[in-house]
C-alpha positions as CSV (number, residue, x, y, z in Angstrom):
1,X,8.6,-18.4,8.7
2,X,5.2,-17.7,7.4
3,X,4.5,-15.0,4.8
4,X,1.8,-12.7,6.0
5,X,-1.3,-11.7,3.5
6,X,0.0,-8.8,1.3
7,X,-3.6,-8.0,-0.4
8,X,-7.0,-7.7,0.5
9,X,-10.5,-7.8,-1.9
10,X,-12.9,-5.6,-0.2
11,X,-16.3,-6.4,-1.9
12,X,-19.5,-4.2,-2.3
13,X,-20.7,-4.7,0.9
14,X,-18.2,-4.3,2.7
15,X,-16.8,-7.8,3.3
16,X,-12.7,-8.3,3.6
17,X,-11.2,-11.5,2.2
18,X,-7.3,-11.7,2.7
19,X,-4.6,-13.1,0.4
20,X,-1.6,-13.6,-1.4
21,X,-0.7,-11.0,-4.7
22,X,1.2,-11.5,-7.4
23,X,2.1,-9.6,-10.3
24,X,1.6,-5.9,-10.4
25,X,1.7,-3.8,-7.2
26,X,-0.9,-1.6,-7.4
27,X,-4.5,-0.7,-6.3
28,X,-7.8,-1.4,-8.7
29,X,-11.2,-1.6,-9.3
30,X,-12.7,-4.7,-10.7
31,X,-16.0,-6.6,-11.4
32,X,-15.4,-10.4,-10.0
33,X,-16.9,-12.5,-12.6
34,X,-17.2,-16.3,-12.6
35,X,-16.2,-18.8,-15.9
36,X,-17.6,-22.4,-15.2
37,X,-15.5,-23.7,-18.5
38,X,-14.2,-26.8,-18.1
39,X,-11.0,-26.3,-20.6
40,X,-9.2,-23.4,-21.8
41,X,-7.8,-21.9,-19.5
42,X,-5.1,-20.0,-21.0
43,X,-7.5,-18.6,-23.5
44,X,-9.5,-17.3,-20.6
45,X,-7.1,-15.3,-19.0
46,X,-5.4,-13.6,-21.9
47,X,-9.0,-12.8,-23.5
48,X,-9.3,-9.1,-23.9
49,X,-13.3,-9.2,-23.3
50,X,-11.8,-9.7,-19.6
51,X,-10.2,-6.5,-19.5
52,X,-10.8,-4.8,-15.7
53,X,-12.7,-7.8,-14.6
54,X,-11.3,-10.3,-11.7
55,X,-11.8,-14.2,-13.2
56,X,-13.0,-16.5,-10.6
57,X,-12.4,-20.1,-11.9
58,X,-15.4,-22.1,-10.7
C-alpha cells in the first residue's frame, strides 16, 4: 500500500510541492533558507539562530 502525501509547502508564489511530515502536526509559517555546510549537521538543526526558519540541506 502506498502512503499518500500528508503535507504540502506552498511557497510565495504560489507554487505547491507535496510531501511526507514528520513530527509535529500543525500548520506554520517559515522562511526556507539553504546551509551549503559540508559537516555538522546536528549542530545545524538544533541551532536556535534557526528558530521559524525551514533548513534546506544543499
Amino acid at each position: 500500500m502506498v502512503k499518500e502525501f500528508d503535507r504540502k509547502i506552498i511557497l510565495e508564489d504560489g507554487q505547491e510541492y507535496y510531501g511526507y511530515g514528520f513530527g509535529a502536526n500543525k500548520t506554520s509559517v517559515l522562511e526556507i533558507v539553504f546551509n551549503t555546510s559540508v559537516v555538522g549537521y546536528q549542530e545545524i538543526l538544533t541551532d536556535p539562530s534557526y528558530t521559524y526558519q525551514a533548513v534546506v540541506m544543499a
